[in-house]
Residue, then its C-alpha position, 0 to 999 in steps of 0.5 A: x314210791x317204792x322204800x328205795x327211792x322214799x329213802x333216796x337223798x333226792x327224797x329226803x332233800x326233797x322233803x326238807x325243801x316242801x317243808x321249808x317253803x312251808x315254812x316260808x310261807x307260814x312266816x310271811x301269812x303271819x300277823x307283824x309284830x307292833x311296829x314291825x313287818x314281816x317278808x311277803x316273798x321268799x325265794x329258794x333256788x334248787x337243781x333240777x334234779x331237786x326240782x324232780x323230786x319235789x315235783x314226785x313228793x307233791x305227787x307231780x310228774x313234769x314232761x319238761x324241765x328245763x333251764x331255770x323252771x321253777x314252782x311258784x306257791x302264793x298263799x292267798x287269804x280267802x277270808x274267814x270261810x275260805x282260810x288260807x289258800x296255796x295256789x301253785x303254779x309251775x313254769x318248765x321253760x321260762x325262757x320260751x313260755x308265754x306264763x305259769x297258766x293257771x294255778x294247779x292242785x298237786x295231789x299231794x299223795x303218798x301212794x298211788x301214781x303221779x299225775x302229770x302237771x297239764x291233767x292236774x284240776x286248776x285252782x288252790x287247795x288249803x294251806x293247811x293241806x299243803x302243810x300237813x303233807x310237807x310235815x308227814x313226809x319230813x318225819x318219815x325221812x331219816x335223819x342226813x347231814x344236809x338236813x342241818x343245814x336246813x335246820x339252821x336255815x330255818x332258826x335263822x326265820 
């Protein structure tokens, strides 16, 4: 990423929405409270312009995106050994797609170029992984004023 488009609004917005999802998925992999429950989906809805620039942080680039296309990340507990594990899949056309395919390991990379989602390895990656990335990269965004929206959204967890 050059240092223009890293400044860029659609990177920022970017990173604050990796986060949150991270986020999300952090609230719901945790244990309940006695005698309580926690969420075990969380929805968010983007343009598709901010689904771009999502797709450019996780290191993605997408031939198509159309109508309605949208990531899905499921976190799945491996147990001891495999720990937490982000399966992520991306649907470009949901109206005329048979499915989401095989989960896909984005690369998560800060450098180099973005490899398009058809040639990414299938499979998951540690959760772990997926947060450390979300969380390097929202430290790197200066501070905007949409970000105190995400802000509130996330005390509200």
């Amino acid at each position: 990423r050059s240092p223009q488009i890293e400044r860029s609004f659609g990177m920022r917005a970017a990173a604050s929405l990796a986060k949150l999802i991270g986020d999300l998925l952090q609230v719901t992999s945790a244990p309940a409270p006695a005698g309580g429950r926690l969420p075990n989906l969380a929805e968010l809805s983007c343009h598709d312009r901010t689904l771009a620039a999502l797709a450019n942080l996780l290191g993605v680039d997408l031939e198509s995106i159309g109508f309605a296309s949208n990531f899905v990340f499921e976190l799945h507990d491996c147990g001891r050994d495999g720990g937490l594990q982000l399966r992520t899949f991306y649907n470009g056309d949901p109206f005329f797609h048979s499915g989401w395919g095989a989960p896909r390991r984005p690369p998560l990379s800060e450098k180099g170029p973005v490899v398009l989602w058809e040639n990414l390895p299938k499979g998951a990656l540690p959760f772990d992984l997926f947060l450390s990335h979300c969380d390097r990269c929202a430290s790197k965004m200066a501070h905007h004023p949409a970000e105190d929206s995400v802000q509130a959204a996330r005390s509200r967890l």
